[in-house]
C-alpha positions in Angstrom: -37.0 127.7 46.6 -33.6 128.0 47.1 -31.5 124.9 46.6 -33.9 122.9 45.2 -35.7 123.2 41.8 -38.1 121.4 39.8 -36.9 118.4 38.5 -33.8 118.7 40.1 -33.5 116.5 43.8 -35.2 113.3 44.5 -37.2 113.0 47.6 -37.5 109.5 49.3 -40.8 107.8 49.5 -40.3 107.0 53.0 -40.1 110.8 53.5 -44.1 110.8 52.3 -44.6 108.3 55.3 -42.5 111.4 57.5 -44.6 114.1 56.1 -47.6 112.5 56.7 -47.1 111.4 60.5 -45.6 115.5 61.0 -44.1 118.2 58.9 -41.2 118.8 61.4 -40.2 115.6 61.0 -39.3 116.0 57.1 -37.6 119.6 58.7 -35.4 117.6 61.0 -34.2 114.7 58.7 -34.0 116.8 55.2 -33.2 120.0 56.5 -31.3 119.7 59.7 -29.7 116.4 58.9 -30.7 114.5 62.2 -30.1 110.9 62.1 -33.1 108.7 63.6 -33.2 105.2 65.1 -35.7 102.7 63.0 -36.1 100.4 65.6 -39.1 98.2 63.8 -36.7 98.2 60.4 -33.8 95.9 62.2 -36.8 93.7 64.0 -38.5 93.5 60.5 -35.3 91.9 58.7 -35.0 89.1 61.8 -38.6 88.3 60.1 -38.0 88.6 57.1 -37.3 84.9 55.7 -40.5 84.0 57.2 -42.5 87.1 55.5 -40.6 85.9 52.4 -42.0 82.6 52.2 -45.7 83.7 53.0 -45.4 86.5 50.0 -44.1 83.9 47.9 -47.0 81.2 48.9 -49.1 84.5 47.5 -47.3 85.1 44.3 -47.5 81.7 43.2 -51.1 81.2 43.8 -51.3 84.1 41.3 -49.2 82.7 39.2 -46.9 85.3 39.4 -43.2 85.3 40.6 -41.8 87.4 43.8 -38.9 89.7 43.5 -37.5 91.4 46.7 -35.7 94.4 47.5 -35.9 96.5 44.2 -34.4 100.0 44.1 -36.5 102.3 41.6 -36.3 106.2 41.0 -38.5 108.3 39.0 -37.0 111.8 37.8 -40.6 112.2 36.7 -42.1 112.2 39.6 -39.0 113.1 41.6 -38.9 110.3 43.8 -36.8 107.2 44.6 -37.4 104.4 47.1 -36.6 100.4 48.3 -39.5 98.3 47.1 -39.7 95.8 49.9 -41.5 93.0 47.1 -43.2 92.6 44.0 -45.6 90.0 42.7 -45.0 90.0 39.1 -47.4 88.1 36.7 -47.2 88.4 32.7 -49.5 91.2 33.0 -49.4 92.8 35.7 -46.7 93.8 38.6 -48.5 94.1 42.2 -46.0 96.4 45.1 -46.1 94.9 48.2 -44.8 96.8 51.4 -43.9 94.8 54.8 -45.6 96.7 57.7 -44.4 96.0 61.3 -47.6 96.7 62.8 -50.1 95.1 65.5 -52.7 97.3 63.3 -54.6 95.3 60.7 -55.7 98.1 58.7 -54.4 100.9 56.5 -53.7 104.0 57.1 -53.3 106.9 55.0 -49.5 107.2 55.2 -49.2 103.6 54.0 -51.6 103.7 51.2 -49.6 106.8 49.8 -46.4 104.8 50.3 -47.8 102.2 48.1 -49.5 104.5 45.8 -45.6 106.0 45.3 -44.4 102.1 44.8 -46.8 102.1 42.3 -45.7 104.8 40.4 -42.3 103.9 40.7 -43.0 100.6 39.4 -45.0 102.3 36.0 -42.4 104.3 35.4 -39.8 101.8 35.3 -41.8 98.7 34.1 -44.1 100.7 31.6 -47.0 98.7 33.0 -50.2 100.3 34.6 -50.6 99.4 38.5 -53.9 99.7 40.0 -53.4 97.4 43.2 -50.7 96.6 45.7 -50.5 94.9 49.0 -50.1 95.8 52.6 -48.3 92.4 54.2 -48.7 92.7 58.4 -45.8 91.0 59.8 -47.6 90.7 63.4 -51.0 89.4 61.7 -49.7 87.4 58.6 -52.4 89.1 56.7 -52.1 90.5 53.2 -54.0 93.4 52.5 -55.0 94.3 48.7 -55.1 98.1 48.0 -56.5 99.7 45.4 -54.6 102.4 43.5 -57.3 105.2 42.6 -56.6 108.2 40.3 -57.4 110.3 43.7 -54.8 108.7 45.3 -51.6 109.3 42.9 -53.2 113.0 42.8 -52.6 113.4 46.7 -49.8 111.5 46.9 -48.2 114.5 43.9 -49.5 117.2 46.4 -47.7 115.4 49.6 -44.8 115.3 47.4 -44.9 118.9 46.4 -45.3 119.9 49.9 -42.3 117.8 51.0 -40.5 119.7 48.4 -41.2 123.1 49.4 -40.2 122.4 53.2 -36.3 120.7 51.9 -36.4 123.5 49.1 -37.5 126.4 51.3 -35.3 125.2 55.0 -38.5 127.0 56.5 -39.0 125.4 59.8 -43.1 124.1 59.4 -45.6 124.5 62.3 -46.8 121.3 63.8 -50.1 119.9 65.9 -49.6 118.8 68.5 -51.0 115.0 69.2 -50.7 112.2 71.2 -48.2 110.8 68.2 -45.7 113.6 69.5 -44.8 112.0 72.5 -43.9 108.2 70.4 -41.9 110.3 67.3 -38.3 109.6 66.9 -37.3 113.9 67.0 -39.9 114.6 69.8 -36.8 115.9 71.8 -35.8 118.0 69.3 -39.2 119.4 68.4 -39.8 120.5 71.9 
């Protein structure tokens, strides 16, 4: 792979959530360098005091304390990402990922985010994680998740595959869905 080894860049774990919705779409932001418009981030961070105060209702009734916005990076596992929240007890730390959604369930891109949240949070808090939350911001519900061993193997493949298209600049083939028409580099795709 040229320009990219093993152990050398860090991919971010939003780019599993890229992967996941479509290849090309890891193409065009890693590879190509084109910029896209997160609409739902800016109308998330107009709700976020609320979201803070119902997380924070949460982490107290488990007697735990909430931390927002955490940075973490793992050179082991090659990633890095922003940690929306964490519920942190004196055993155990729970990630918890904000979701702008009218959809109160998970999906499998989200469940692999957290899964990477968890991993970035054993790594640098050398505790085991083995649930996290989903918080719907159009809902108010909290979702537990649980982290399974089949899950941080996936999310490992997803993140070598993300790897190879940055490392390799080879331009993935897609399918086509009824997604394409709603993705942010549909017009560049086409």
């Amino acid at each position: 792979m040229k320009g990219f080894h093993r152990g050398g860049s860090v991919i971010d774990v939003s780019d599993v959530v890229q992967y996941l919705y479509c290849p090309r779409k890891v193409y065009f932001i890693k590879v190509a360098g084109i910029r896209i418009q997160k609409p739902k981030m800016e109308e998330g961070k107009r709700a976020q005091a609320e979201v803070e105060r119902n997380i924070r209702r949460f982490a107290e009734k488990m007697g735990g304390e909430l931390e927002t916005g955490i940075y973490l990076e793992s050179q082991r596992y090659r990633i890095k990402g922003l940690l929306d929240a964490m519920v942190k007890t004196d055993s155990s730390l729970y990630p918890v990922d904000i979701k702008l959604s009218r959809f109160d369930s998970v999906s499998y891109s989200w469940k692999m985010q957290l899964t990477a949240y968890a991993l970035l949070l054993e790594e640098n808090f050398e505790k085991s994680v083995r649930l996290g939350y989903i918080y719907i911001v159009g809902t108010r519900k909290l979702i537990e998740v649980r982290i399974e061993p089949e899950d941080r193997r996936s999310l490992m493949r997803i993140i070598r595959k993300v790897e190879e298209i940055i490392g390799s600049e080879k331009y993935p083939s897609a399918s086509k869905s009824k997604k394409c028409r709603y993705c942010e580099v549909y017009d560049f795709c086409v």
